[in-house]
Structures are given as structure tokens and as C-alpha cells.
C-alpha positions in Angstrom: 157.7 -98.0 -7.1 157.8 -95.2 -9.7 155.1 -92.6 -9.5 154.6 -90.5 -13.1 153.1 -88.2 -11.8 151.4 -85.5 -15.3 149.9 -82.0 -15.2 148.0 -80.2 -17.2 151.1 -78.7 -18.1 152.0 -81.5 -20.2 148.5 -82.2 -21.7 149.5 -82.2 -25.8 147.7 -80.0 -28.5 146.6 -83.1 -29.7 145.0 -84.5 -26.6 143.4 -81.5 -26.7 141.9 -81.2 -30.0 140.7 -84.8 -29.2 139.0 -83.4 -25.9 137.6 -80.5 -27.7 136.0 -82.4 -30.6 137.6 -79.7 -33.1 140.5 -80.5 -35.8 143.3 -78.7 -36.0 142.6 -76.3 -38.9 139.5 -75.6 -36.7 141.5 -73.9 -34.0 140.3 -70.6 -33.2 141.5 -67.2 -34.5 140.3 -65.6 -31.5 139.2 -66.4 -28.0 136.6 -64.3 -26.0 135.9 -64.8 -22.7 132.9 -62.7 -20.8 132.6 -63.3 -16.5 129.1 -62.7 -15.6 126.3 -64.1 -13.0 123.8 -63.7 -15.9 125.6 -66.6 -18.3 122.6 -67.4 -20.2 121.1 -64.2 -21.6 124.9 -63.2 -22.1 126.0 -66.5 -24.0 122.3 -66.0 -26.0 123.4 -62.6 -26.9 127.0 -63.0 -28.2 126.2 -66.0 -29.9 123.8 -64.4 -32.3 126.5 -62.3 -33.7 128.6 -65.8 -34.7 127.5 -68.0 -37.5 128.1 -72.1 -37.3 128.0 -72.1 -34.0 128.2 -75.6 -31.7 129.3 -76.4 -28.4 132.5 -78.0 -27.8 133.7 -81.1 -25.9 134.0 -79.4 -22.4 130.8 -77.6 -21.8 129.9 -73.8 -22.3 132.8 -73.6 -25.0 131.4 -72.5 -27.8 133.3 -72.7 -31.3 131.9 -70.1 -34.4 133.0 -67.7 -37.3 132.9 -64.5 -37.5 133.7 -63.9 -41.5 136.7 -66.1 -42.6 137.4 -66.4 -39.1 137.4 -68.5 -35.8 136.0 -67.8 -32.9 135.7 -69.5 -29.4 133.2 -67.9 -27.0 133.3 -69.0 -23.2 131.3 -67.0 -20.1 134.4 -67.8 -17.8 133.4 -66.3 -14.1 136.5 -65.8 -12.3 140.2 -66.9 -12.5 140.2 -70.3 -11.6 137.2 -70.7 -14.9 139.0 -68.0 -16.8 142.5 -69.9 -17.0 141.2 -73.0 -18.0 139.8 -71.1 -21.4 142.9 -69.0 -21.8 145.0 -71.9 -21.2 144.1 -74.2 -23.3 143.6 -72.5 -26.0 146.6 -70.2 -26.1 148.8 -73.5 -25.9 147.0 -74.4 -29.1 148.3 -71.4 -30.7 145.4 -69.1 -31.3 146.2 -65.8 -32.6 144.7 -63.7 -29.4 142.9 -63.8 -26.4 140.1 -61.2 -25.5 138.6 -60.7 -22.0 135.3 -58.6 -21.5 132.8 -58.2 -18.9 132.0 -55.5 -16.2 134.1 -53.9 -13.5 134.0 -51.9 -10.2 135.5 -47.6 -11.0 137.8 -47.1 -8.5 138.5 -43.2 -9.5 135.6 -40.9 -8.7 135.3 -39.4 -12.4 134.4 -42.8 -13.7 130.6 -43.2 -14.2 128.6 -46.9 -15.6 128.9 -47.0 -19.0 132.9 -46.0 -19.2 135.0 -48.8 -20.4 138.5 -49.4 -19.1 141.5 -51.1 -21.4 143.7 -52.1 -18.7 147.1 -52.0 -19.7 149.1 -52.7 -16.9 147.1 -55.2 -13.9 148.1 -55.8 -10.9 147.7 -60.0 -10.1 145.6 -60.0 -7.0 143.6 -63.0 -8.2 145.0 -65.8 -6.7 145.9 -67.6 -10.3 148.0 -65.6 -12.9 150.8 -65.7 -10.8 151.5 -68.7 -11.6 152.1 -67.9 -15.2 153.6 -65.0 -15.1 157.3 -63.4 -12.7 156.2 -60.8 -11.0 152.7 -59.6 -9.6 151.8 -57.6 -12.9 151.1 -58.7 -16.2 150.4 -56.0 -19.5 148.3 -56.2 -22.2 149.4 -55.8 -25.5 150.4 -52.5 -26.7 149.1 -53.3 -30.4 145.8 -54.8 -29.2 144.7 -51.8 -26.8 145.7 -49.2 -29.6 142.7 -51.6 -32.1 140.7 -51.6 -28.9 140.8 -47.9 -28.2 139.9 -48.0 -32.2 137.5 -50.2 -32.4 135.7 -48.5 -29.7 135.7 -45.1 -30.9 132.4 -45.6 -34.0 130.3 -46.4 -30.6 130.8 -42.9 -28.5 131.9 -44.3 -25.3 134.0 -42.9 -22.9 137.1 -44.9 -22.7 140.2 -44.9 -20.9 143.4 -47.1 -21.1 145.4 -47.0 -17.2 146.1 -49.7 -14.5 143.6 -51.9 -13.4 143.6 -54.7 -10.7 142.1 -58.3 -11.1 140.8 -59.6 -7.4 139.3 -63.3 -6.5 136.2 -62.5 -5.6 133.9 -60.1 -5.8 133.1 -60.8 -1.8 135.9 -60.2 -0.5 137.2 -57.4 -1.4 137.4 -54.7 1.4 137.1 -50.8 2.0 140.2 -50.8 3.0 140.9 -52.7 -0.3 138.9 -50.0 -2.5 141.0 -46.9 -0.4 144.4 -48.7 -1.5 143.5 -49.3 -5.0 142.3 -45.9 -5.3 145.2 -44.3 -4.0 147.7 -46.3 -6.6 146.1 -44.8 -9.0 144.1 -47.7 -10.4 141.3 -47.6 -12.4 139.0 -50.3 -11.9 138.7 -53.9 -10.6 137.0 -57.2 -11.6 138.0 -61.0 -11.4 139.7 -62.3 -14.8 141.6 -60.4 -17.1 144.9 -60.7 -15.4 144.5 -64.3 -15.3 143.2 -64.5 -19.2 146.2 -62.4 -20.0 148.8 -64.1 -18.2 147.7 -67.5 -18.9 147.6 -66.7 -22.6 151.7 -64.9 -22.0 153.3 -67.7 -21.3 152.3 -69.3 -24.5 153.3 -66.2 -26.4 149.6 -65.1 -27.3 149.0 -61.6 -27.0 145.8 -60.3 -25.2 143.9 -57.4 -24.7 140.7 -56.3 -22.1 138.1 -54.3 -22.3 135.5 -53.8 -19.1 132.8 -51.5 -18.4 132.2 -49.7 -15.3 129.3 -50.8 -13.5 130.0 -50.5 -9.3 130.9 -46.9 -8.4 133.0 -47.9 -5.7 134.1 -44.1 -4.8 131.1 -43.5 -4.4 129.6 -46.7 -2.2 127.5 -47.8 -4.9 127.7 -51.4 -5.5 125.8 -53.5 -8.0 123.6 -54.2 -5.6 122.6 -50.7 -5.5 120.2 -48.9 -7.6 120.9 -47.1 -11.2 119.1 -44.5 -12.3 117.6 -45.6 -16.0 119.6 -43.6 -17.9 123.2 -45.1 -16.2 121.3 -48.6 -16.8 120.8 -47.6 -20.2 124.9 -46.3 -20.6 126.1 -49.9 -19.1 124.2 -51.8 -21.6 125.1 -49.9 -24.3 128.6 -50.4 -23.3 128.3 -53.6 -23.2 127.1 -54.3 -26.4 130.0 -52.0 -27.4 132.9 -54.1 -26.1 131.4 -56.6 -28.0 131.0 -55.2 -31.1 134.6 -54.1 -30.8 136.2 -57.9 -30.0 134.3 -58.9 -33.2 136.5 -56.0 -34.9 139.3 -57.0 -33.8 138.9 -60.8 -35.0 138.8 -58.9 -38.1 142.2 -57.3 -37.4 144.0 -60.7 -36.9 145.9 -62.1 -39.6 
């Protein structure tokens, strides 16, 4: 007896489009994809910012415009949610993939409220390595020069260096933190090398930008208490990375 078996690797755009509920002159510009525990009041806030704005086939995909252009929003926590975003759309042939959300500092200058723009990251997540040769995957050179850009009107701090994308917040170690730290990486969080590589090996460039929340040189995890006016730099920051993936849809032609 023949077996055929099929992946998702072999799932057509059209199948997809079908899935999605969207036609295909509604594919998106640009994706964004934010990982965070607090989905709703994150989803509320970036959605505000898009106009004709619905909900997709597969749930918490959310399709809008920003301007002339397309935008798909997604709160993906995690690689295994994050590829399934970057994936699918990416084979659809969207112009670039964005990843934001928070990260841990692993160098002892960086303070909450600093945003990182990886540009190499290490694949220590379990999923992008199976998109990508090799255990490192960079973003584009094009789109972190616009992110550093777009950044710069809101007075952050930013810095574009290494950065490493783990599985789970809960697991990672000290011993972990000590190694990290000693490569000379930046910061760590749980999806951009996954986003980035999943969106590679369809040819779409993409581009990260995280904010520093854990202090990890320091012992201080999110757990741990912030004094108001660091609270006050991470949410500004946060609206900030925002802000700038909206000025990059603009850049996208």
C-alpha cells in the first residue's frame, strides 16, 4: 500500500489564502510579530494604530493597513508559535518580516528601556534550525540600518550586536547567562531567530528589535522589582519599537 505522506512544507499559497480567508492582492506588506504573556492589552494596543482591521482564518492573526499598506499582526510567544506566522506568510511572499517584544541584557551596561537590533543570533531555540545551515541566522543589513533610523525621533538607547534566541524563558541557566555573556552577546529572548530564519528560506528579509527588560548581570529578573522610572523607560521603549515597525512598513516598496 502507498502511503503519501504531505507537510506543511508542501501546503500551496493557495491553500493558504483559502485557510486565511484573505485574497491574494490582500497579502500583507509586512508581518509583525510581538511574544508576550500579556497578549491582550498588547494585541489592544498595536491594533489601534492599524485601520481595517479583522481577524483572520487561524485565530490571533490579525490582517490591517497602515497607509497604502498591509499589515499582519500576530502576539506569537515563543518559536514553535513564532514559525508558524513567519512561515506562512513569508512563503506567501510578503515583503518583510518584523519581530518585537522584550528581552533579558546580558552585558552589565544595558539598563530596561535599551533596545537591541540583533544582527547576528545564535539558534538556541529548538526551531530555526531547521530552516536555516548552521546555528546562526542574520538579520538584514538594510532593515537594521531603517530600524537604527526609525528609532532615533524617539531618544532611546539602541545598540545593534549579537543576540541569542533560547526555548524557554524557564530554562535557561546561570551557567547559561555566564556563557552568553562571555561571547559577547547582548541579550536573549525566545523568537527572533526563528521569525528570521523561517522567513530566510523563503527569501524574505527580516529585522528585530527588543527592549531590555531582565537585567540578568545583575540577577534581576522580571520577576523582580523596577523602580518607576526604569518601568516608565521599558514602556516607553516599547511603544517605540512599535512606532518604528510602522515606519518601516512605510519604507517597503
Amino acid at each position: 500500500m502507498t502511503v503519501n505522506f504531505r507537510s506543511i512544507f508542501e501546503v500551496t499559497p493557495a491553500e493558504w489564502l483559502t485557510g486565511l480567508g484573505i485574497s491574494e492582492d490582500e497579502i500583507p506588506d509586512v508581518v509583525i510579530l510581538e511574544g508576550s504573556w500579556w497578549r491582550a492589552d498588547r494585541q489592544k494596543m498595536r491594533l489601534q494604530h492599524l485601520t481595517d482591521v479583522r481577524e483572520l482564518g487561524f485565530p490571533d492573526i490579525f490582517w490591517g493597513k497602515h497607509g497604502d499598506k498591509k499589515v499582519v499582526f500576530c502576539m506569537a510567544y515563543g518559536a514553535p508559535r513564532a514559525v508558524e506566522i513567519s512561515q506562512i506568510f513569508a512563503s506567501l511572499e510578503c515583503k518583510l518580516v518584523i519581530q518585537i517584544g522584550t528581552c533579558g541584557g546580558l552585558q552589565s551596561y544595558l539598563k530596561p528601556g535599551d533596545i537591541i537590533v540583533p544582527d547576528r543570533i545564535k539558534c538556541k531555540d529548538g526551531v530555526a534550525e531547521h530552516y536555516i545551515d548552521g546555528d546562526t541566522i542574520s538579520a538584514d543589513p538594510h532593515w537594521i540600518a531603517c530600524a537604527k533610523a526609525a528609532l532615533e525621533p524617539h531618544n532611546r538607547k539602541v545598540y545593534v550586536g549579537p543576540h541569542v534566541t533560547f526555548s524557554s524563558l524557564f530554562a535557561e541557566t546561570v551557567k547559561m547567562y555566564e556563557g552568553w555573556h562571555n561571547d559577547g552577546l547582548l541579550s536573549v529572548e525566545m523568537e527572533a531567530a526563528t521569525t528570521l530564519a523561517a522567513a530566510a528560506k523563503y527569501g524574505v528579509p527580516g529585522v528585530a528589535m527588543v527592549v531590555v527588560w531582565d537585567e540578568l548581570t545583575a540577577g534581576r529578573r522580571f520577576m523582580d522589582s523596577m523602580t518607576p522610572k526604569d518601568l516608565a523607560e521599558l514602556d516607553l521603549s516599547n511603544e517605540a519599537v512599535f512606532a518604528a515597525a510602522l515606519t518601516l512598513t512605510e519604507d517597503v516598496t
